[in-house]
Each structure stands twice: as structure tokens, then as C-alpha cells.
BALOBA-1460 file (C-alpha; in Angstrom, 3 decimals):
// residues 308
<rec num="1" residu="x" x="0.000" y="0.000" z="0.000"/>
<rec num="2" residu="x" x="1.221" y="3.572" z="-0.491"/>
<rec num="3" residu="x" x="3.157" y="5.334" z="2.033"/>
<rec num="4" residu="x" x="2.499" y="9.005" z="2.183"/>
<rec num="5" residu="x" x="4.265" y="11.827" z="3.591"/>
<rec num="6" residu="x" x="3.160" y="15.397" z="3.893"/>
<rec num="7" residu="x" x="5.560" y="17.945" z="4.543"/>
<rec num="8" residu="x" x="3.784" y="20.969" z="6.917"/>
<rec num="9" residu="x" x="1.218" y="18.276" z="7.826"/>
<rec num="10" residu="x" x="0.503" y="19.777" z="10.905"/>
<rec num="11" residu="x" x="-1.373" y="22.730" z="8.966"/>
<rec num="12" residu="x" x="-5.097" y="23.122" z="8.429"/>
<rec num="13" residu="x" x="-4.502" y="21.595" z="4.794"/>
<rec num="14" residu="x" x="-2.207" y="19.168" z="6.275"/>
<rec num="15" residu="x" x="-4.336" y="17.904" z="8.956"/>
<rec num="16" residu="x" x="-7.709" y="17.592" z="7.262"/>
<rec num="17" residu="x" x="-5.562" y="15.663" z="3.684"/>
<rec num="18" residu="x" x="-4.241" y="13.412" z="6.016"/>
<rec num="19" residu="x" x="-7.815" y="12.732" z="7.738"/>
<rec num="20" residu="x" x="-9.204" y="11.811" z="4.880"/>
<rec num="21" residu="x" x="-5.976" y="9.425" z="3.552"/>
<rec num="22" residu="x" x="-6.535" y="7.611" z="6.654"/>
<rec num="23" residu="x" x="-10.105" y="6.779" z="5.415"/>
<rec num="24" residu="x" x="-8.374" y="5.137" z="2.116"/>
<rec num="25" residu="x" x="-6.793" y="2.102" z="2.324"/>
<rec num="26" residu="x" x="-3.406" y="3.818" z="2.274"/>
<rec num="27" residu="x" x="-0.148" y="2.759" z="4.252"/>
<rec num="28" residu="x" x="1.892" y="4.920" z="6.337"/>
<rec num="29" residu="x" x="1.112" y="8.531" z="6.650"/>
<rec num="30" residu="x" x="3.912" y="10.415" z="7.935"/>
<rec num="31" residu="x" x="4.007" y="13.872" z="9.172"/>
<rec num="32" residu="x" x="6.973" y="16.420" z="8.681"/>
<rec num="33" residu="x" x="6.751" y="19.407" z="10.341"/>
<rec num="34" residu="x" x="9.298" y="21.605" z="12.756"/>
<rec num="35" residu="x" x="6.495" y="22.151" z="15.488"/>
<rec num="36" residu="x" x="6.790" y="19.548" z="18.341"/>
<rec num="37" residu="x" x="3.365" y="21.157" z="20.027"/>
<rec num="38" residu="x" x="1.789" y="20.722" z="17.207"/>
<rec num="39" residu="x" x="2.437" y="16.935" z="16.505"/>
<rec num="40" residu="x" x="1.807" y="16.591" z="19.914"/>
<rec num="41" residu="x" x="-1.690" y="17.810" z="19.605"/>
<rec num="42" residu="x" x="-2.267" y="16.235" z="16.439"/>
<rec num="43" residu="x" x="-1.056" y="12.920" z="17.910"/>
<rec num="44" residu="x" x="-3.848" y="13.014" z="20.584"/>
<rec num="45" residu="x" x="-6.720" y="14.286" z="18.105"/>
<rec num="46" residu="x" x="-5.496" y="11.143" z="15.559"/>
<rec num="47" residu="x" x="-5.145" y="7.344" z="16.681"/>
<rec num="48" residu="x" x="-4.403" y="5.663" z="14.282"/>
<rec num="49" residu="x" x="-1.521" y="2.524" z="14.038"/>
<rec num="50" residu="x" x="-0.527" y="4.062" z="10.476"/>
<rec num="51" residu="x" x="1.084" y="7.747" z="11.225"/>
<rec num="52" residu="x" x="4.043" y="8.852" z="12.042"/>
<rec num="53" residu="x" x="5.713" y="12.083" z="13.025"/>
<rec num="54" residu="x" x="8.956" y="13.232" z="11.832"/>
<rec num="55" residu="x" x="10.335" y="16.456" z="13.468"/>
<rec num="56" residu="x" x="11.821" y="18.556" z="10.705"/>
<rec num="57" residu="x" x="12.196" y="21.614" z="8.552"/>
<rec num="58" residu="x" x="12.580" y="21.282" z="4.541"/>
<rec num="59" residu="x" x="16.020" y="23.556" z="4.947"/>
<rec num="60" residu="x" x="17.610" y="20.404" z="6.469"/>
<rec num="61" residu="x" x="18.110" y="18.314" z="3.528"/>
<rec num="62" residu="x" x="19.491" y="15.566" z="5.628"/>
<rec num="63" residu="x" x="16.930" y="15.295" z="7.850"/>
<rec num="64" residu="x" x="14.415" y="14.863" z="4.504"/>
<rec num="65" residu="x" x="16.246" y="12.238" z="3.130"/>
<rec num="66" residu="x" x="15.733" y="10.560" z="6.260"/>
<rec num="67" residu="x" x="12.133" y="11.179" z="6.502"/>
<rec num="68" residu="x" x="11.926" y="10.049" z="3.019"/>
<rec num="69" residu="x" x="13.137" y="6.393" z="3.080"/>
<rec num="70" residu="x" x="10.697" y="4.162" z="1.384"/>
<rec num="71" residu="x" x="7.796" y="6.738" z="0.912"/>
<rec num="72" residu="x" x="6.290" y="6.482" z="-2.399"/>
<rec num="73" residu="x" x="4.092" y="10.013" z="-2.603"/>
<rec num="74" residu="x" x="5.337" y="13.443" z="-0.754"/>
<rec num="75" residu="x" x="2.636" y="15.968" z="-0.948"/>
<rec num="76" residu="x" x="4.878" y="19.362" z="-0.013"/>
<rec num="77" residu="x" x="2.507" y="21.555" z="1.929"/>
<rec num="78" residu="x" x="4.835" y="23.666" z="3.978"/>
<rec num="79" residu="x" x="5.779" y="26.606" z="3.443"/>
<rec num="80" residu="x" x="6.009" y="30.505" z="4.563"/>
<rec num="81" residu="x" x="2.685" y="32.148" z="3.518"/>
<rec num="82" residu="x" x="1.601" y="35.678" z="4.972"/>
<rec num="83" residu="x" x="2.310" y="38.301" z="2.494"/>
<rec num="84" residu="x" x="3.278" y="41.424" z="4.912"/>
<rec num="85" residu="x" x="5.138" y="38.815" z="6.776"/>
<rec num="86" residu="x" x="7.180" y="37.975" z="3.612"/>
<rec num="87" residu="x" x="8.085" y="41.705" z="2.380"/>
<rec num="88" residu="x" x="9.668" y="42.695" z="5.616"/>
<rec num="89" residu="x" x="11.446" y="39.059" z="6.455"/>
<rec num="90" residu="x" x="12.588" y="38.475" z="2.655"/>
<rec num="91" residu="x" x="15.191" y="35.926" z="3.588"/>
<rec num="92" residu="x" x="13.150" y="33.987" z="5.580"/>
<rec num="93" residu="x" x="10.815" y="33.171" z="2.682"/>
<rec num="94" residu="x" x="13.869" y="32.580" z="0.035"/>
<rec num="95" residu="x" x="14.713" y="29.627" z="2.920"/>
<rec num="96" residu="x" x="12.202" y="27.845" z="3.238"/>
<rec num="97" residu="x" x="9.553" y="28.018" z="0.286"/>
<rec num="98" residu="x" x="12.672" y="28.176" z="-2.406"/>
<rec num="99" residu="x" x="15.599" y="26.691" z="-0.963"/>
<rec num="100" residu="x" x="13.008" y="24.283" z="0.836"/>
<rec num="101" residu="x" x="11.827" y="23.531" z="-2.521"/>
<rec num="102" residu="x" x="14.975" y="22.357" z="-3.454"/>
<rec num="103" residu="x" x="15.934" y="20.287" z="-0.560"/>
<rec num="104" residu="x" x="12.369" y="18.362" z="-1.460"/>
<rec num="105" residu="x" x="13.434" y="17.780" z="-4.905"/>
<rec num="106" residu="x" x="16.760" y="16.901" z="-4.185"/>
<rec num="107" residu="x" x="16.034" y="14.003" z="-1.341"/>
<rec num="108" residu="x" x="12.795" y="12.770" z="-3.462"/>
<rec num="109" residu="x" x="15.526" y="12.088" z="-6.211"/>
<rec num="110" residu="x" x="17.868" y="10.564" z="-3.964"/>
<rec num="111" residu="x" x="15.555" y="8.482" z="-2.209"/>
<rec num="112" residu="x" x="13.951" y="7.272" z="-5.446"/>
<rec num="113" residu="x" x="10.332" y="9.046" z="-4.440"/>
<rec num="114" residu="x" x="7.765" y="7.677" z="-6.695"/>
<rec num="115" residu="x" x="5.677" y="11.200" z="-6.849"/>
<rec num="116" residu="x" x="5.889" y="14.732" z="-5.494"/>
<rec num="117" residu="x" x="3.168" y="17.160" z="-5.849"/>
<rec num="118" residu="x" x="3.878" y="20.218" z="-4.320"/>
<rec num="119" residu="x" x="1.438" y="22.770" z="-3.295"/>
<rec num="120" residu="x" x="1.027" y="26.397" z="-4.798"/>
<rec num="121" residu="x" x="-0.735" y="29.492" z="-4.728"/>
<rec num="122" residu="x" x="-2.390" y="31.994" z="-6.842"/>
<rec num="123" residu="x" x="-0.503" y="34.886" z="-5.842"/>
<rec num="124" residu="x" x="2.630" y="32.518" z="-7.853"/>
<rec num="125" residu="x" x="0.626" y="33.566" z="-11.187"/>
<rec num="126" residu="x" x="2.428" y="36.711" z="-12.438"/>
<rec num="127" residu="x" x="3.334" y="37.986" z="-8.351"/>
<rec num="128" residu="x" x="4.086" y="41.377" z="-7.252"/>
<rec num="129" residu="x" x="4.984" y="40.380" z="-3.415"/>
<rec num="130" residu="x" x="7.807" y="37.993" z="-2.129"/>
<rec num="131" residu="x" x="5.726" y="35.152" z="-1.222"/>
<rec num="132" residu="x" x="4.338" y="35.363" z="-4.580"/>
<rec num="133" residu="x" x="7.699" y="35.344" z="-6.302"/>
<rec num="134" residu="x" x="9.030" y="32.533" z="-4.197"/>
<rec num="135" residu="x" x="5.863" y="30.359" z="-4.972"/>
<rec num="136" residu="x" x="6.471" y="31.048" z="-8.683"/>
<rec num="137" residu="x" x="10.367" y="29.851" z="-8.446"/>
<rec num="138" residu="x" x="9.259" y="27.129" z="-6.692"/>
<rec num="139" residu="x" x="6.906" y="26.043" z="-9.222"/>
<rec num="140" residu="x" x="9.410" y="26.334" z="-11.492"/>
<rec num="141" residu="x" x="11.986" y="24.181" z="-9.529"/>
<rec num="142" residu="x" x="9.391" y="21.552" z="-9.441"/>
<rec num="143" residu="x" x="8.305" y="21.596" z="-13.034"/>
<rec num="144" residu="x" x="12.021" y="21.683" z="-14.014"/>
<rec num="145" residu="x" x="12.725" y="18.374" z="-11.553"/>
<rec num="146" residu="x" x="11.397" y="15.832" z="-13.998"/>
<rec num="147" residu="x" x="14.221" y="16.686" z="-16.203"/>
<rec num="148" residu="x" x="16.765" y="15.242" z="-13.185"/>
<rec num="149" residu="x" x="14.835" y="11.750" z="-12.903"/>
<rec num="150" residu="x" x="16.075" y="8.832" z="-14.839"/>
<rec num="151" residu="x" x="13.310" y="7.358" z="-16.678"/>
<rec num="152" residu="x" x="10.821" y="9.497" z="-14.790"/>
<rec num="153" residu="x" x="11.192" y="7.267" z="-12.000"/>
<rec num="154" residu="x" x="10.761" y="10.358" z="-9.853"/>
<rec num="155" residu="x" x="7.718" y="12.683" z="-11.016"/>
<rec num="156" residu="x" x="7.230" y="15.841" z="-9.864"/>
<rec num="157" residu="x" x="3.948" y="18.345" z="-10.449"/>
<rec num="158" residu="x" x="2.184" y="21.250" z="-8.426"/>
<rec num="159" residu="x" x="-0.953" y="22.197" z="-7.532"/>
<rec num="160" residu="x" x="-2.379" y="25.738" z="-7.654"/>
<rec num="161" residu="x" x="-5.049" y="27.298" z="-6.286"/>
<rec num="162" residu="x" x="-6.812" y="30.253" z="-4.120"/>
<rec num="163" residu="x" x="-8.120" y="31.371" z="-0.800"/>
<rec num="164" residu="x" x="-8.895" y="28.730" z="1.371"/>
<rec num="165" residu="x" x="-12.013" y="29.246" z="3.875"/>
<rec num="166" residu="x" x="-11.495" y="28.719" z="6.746"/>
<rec num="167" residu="x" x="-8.004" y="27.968" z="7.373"/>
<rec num="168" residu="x" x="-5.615" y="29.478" z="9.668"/>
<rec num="169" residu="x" x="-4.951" y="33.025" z="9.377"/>
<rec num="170" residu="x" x="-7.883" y="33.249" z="6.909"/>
<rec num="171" residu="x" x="-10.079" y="36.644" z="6.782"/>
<rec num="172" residu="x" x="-12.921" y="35.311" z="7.707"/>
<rec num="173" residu="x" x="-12.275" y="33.976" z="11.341"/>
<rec num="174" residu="x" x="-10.798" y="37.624" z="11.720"/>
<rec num="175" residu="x" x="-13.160" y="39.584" z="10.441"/>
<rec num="176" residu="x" x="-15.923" y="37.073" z="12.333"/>
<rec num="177" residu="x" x="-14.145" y="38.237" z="15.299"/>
<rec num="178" residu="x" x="-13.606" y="41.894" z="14.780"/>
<rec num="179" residu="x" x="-18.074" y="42.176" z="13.918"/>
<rec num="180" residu="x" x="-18.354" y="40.726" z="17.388"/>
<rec num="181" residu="x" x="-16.939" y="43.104" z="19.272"/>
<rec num="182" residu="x" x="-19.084" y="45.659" z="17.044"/>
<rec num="183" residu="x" x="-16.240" y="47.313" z="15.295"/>
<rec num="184" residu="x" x="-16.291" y="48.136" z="11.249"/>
<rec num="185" residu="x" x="-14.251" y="45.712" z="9.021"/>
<rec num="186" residu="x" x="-11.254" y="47.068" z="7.588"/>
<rec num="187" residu="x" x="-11.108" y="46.237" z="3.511"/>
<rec num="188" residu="x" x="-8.060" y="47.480" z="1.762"/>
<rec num="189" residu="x" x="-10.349" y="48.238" z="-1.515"/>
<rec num="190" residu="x" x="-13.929" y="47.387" z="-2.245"/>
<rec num="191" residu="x" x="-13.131" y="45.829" z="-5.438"/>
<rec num="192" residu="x" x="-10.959" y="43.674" z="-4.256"/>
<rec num="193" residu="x" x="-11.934" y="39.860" z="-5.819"/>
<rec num="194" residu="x" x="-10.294" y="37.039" z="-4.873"/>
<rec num="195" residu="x" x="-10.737" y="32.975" z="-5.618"/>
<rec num="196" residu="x" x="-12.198" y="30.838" z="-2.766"/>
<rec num="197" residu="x" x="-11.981" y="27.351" z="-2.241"/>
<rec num="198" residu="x" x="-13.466" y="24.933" z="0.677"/>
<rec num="199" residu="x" x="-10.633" y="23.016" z="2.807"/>
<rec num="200" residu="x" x="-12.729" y="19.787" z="1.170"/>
<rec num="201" residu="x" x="-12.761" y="21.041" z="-2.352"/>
<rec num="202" residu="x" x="-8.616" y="21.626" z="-1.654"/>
<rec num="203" residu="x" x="-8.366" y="18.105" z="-0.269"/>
<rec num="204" residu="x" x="-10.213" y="16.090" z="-2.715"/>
<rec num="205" residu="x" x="-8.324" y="18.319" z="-5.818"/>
<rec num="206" residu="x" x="-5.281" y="17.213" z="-4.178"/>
<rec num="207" residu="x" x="-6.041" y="13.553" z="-3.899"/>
<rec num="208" residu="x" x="-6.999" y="13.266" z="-7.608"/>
<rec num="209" residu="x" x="-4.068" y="15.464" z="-8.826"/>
<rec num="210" residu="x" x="-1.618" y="12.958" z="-6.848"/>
<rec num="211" residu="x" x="-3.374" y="9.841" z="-8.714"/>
<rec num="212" residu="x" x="-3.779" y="11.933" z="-12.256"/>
<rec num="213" residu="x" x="0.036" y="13.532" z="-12.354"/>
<rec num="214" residu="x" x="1.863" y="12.720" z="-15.003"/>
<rec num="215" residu="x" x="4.913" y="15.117" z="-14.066"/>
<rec num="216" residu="x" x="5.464" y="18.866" z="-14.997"/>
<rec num="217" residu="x" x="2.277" y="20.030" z="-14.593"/>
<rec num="218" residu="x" x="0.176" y="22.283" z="-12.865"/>
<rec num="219" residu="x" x="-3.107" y="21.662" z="-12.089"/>
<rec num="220" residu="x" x="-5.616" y="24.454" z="-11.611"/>
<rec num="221" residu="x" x="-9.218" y="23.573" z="-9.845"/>
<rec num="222" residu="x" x="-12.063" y="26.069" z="-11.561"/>
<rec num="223" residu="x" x="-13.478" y="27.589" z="-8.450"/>
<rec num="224" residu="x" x="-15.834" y="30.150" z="-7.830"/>
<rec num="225" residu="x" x="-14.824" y="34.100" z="-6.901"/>
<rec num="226" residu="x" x="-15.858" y="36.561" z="-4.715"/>
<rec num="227" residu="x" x="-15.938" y="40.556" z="-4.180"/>
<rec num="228" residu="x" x="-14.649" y="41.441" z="-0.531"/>
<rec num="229" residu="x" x="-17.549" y="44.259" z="-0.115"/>
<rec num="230" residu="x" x="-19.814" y="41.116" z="-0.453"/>
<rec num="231" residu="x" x="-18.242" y="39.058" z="1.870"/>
<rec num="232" residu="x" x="-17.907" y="41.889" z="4.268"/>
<rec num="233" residu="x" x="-22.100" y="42.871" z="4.127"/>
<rec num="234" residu="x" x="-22.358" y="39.181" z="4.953"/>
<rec num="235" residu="x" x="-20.715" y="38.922" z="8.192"/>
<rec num="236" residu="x" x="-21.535" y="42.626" z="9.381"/>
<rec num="237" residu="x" x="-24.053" y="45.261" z="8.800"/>
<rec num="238" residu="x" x="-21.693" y="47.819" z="9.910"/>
<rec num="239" residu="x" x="-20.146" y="49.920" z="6.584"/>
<rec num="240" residu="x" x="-17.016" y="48.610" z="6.297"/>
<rec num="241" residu="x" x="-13.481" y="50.767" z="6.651"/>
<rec num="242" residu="x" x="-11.633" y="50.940" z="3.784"/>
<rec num="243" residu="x" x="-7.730" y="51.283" z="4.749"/>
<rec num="244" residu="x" x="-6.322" y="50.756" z="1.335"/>
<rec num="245" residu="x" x="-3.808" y="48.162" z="-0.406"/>
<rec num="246" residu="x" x="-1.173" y="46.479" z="1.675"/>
<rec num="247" residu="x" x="2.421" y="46.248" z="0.683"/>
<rec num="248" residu="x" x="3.119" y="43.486" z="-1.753"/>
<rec num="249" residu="x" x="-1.290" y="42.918" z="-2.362"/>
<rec num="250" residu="x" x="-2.822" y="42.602" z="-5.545"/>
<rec num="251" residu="x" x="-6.451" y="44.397" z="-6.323"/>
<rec num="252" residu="x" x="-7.021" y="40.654" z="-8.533"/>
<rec num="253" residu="x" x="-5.661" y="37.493" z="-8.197"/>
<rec num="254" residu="x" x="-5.081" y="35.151" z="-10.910"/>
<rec num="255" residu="x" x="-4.260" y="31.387" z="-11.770"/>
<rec num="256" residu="x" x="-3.360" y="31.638" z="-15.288"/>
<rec num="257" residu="x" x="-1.538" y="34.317" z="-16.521"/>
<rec num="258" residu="x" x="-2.357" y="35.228" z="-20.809"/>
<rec num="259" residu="x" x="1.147" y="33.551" z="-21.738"/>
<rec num="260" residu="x" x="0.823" y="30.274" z="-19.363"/>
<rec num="261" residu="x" x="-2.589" y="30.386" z="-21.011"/>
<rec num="262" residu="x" x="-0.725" y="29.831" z="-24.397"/>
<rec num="263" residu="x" x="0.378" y="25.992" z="-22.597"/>
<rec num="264" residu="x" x="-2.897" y="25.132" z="-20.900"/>
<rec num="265" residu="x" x="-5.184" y="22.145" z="-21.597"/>
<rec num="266" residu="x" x="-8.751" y="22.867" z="-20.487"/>
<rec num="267" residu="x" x="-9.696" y="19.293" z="-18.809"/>
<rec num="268" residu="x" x="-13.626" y="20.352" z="-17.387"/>
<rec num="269" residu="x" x="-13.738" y="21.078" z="-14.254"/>
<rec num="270" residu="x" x="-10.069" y="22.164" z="-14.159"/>
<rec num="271" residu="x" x="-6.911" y="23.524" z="-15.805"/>
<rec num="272" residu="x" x="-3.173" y="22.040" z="-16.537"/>
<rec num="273" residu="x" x="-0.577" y="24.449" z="-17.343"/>
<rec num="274" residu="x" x="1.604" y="22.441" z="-19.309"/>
<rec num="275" residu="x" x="5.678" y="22.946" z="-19.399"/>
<rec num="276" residu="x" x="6.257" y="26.053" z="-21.900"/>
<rec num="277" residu="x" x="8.105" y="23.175" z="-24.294"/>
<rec num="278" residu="x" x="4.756" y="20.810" z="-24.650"/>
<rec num="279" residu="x" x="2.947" y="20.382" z="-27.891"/>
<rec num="280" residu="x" x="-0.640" y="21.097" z="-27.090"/>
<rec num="281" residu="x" x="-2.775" y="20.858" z="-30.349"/>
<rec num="282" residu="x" x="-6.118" y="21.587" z="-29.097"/>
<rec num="283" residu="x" x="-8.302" y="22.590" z="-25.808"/>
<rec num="284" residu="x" x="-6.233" y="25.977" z="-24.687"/>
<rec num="285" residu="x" x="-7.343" y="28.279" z="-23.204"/>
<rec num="286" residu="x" x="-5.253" y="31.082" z="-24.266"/>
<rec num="287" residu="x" x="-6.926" y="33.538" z="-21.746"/>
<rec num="288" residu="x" x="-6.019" y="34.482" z="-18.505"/>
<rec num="289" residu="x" x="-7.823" y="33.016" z="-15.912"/>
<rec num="290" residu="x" x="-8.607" y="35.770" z="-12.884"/>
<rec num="291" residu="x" x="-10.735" y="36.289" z="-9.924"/>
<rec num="292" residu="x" x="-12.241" y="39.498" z="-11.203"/>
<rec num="293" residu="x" x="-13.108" y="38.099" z="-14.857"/>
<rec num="294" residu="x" x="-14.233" y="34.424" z="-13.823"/>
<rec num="295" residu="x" x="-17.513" y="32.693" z="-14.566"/>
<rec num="296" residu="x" x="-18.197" y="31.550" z="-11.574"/>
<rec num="297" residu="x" x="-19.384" y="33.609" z="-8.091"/>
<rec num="298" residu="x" x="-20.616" y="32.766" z="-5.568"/>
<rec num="299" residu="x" x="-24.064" y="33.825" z="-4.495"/>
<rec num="300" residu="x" x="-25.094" y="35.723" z="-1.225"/>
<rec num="301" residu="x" x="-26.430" y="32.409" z="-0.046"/>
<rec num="302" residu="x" x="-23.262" y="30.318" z="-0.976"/>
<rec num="303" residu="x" x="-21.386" y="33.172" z="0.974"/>
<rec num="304" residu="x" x="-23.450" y="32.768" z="4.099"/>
<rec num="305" residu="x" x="-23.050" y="29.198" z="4.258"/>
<rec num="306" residu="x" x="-19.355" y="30.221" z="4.244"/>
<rec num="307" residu="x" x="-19.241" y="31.944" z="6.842"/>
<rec num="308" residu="x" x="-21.690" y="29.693" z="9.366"/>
């Protein structure tokens, strides 16, 4: 049976993906993460005779080719993610979500991995912040790592996609908290947009991406977007305060920039941005795909289930 391991699997994404591997007839699920209070807790909340916990952090490529001894699928989840965060502490981010990125590659290969799929965000499609710029380069790094496998032995792909509700550090916990003390949301512009994806929607996109890969792509879930403004009248009636565009923050997010449009096959419910050097003869998109100019929004009642 296949042993998993999930780097950052102590995170909201980590915890729930491995929740629901355990309900698969999987075989080891190990966790790799540098927080010992946070395996600890996880340890009590799961029993189950299949994890394990690895103490770690993807700098220390040692201590990954450790962890990686006889796993056959690494789903790389960890990384450095708050955007203010990442413009003053620029070094920081380089560390861990590109240098990190390479460790990964670098013990999969050595340790004869059978898949990676690493995990990627929509602030990686043509960024303007750090954390945005060090998603993109690892992308890259991972796309580029199927070149470095003998007979593809090794494949690597990534997965890319938007908000995620509920998870931690998410706006709408905050801002859930700030209308209960009766105080007016702050929103940096009202026409902001942004993508939004459930933690289950994440999970299950992951699952079938790690099943589906092929190596070198990335795979793009079609999800619905949202306007901030609406989000905000949902969780208070209070006008909101609007404080204006943080450093490093887009007004739009996309997925799919016009040229990796150019290389993208259209596969239903969801994209694959092929490597720039793939022959695609038919279903591209060749159109940017963007929070602010998607089909699909979600409706006030879709929002208010959101937010319950």
C-alpha cells in the first residue's frame, strides 16, 4: 500500500488531507513538520496505528532524506505564507519556500520518491509580493525536476489554487471576530476579488491530482470568486473601513496568466498548465484566468453558508 508523507502536515490543509488518507486504504502517513506542540496535539486528536511524526524543517536536507526512506508520494505543503510577513522578512521566505523547494526535490531524487506534488498558490501567477515570487520559483523548480529523474522514476507536479475558507490566518475567522466586538471591518479596496476554495474542495483536488500527475504540470481547480464588499455585508451590517492596499497585495488574483494560457489544456472542471516546451494541439485556453473576470461567483447564499 502507499506510504504518504506530507511535509507541513501539521497545517489546516495538512491535517484535514491526512484525515481523509486515513479513510483510504493507504499505508503509512507520515508527518513532517518543525512544530513539536503541534504533533503533539495532532497525535492526541489522531489514533491511528498508520502515522508517524517526523520532526523537521525542509532547509535540512538531511533530515528529509531521512524522513523520506521508502515513501512512495510526498505531498509538499509547507511553506512561509503571509504576504506582509514575507516583504519585511525576505530571507526567511527565500529559505524555506525556495531553498526548501529544493531540498524536497533533491532528497525525493535521492531516495527514489515515486511522486511529489507540491502545493502552490495563486498569488505565484504573475506575483508582485515575495511570497508570490518565491511560490512562482518554486513552481518552477518543481516543473524543471522531472528533467533530473532517470526514466521518470521520480515525477514531480504542483498544484495551484486560491483562498482557502477557513483555514488558519484566513479573513474570515478575523473579520468574524472583529463584527463581534461591534467594530467596522477594515477592507483594503472594495473591489478587491479574490478565488475561494473549501478546505474539502482543496483536499479532494489534491487527492486526484496525486493519482492523475503525469509530471510537470500544474493543475488548476475552476473555483468560484468573490468581491470582498460582499463578503464583508455578509458577516456585518456595519459599513465597512476601507484602509487601502497592503504592501506586496494585488487588487485581482489570478491562476493563469495570458502567456501560461498559451500551454494550458482545459480538462472540465479544471486547468493544466503544461511545461512552456509541450505540444498542445487543441483545448487551450489562451486567456487568462482571474478572480475578477471568472464565470463563476458565488451567491449571497453560498457566501453565508461560508461563513456559518
Amino acid at each position: 500500500m502507499t506510504t504518504f508523507l506530507i511535509t507541513g502536515g501539521t497545517g489546516s490543509f495538512g491535517k484535514a488531507f491526512i484525515k481523509e488518507l486515513l479513510t483510504l486504504a493507504c499505508g503509512k502517513v507520515i508527518v513532517f513538520s518543525r512544530d513539536e506542540l503541534k504533533q503533539w496535539e495532532m497525535q492526541q486528536e489522531i489514533k491511528d496505528d498508520r502515522m508517524r511524526y517526523f520532526l523537521g524543517d525542509v532547509r535540512d536536507k538531511d533530515r528529509l532524506r531521512r524522513a523520506f526512506q521508502g515513501v512512495h508520494t510526498v505531498v509538499h505543503a509547507a511553506a512561509l505564507k503571509q504576504v506582509p510577513a514575507a516583504e519585511y522578512n525576505p530571507c526567511e521566505f527565500v529559505k524555506t519556500n525556495v531553498i526548501g523547494a529544493m531540498n524536497v526535490i533533491d532528497a525525493a531524487l535521492d531516495c527514489g520518491v515515486s511522486k511529489v506534488l507540491a502545493l502552490s498558490t495563486d498569488k505565484a501567477s504573475s506575483p508582485i509580493n515575495l511570497y508570490g515570487a518565491t511560490k512562482l520559483c518554486s513552481d518552477k523548480l518543481f516543473v524543471s525536476a522531472n528533467a533530473y529523474s532517470p526514466d521518470s522514476r521520480t515525477k514531480f507536479s504542483v498544484m495551484r489554487y486560491g483562498n482557502v475558507v477557513g483555514s488558519r490566518g484566513s479573513i474570515i475567522p478575523e473579520w468574524k471576530r472583529i463584527a463581534a466586538l461591534g467594530q467596522r471591518l477594515p477592507i483594503t479596496d472594495i473591489r478587491m476579488t479574490r478565488f475561494w476554495i473549501t478546505i474539502p474542495q482543496a483536499i479532494m483536488f489534491a487527492l486526484r491530482n496525486t493519482y492523475r500527475m503525469e509530471g510537470g504540470e500544474i493543475f488548476v481547480p475552476k473555483i468560484p470568486s468573490m468581491k470582498l464588499i460582499d463578503l464583508a455585508s455578509a458577516i456585518s451590517t456595519l459599513p465597512p473601513t476601507e484602509i487601502g492596499l497592503r504592501p506586496g497585495e494585488k487588487l485581482h488574483e489570478s491562476m493563469i496568466s495570458e502567456d501560461e494560457s498559451r500551454h494550458t489544456k482545459d480538462h472540465g472542471d479544471y486547468y493544466a498548465i503544461m511545461p512552456p516546451d509541450a505540444t498542445i494541439h487543441k483545448d487551450k485556453i489562451n486567456k487568462a484566468y482571474a478572480s475578477n473576470t471568472n464565470d463563476q461567483w458565488l451567491t449571497n447564499e453560498q457566501i453565508q453558508d461560508l461563513i456559518k
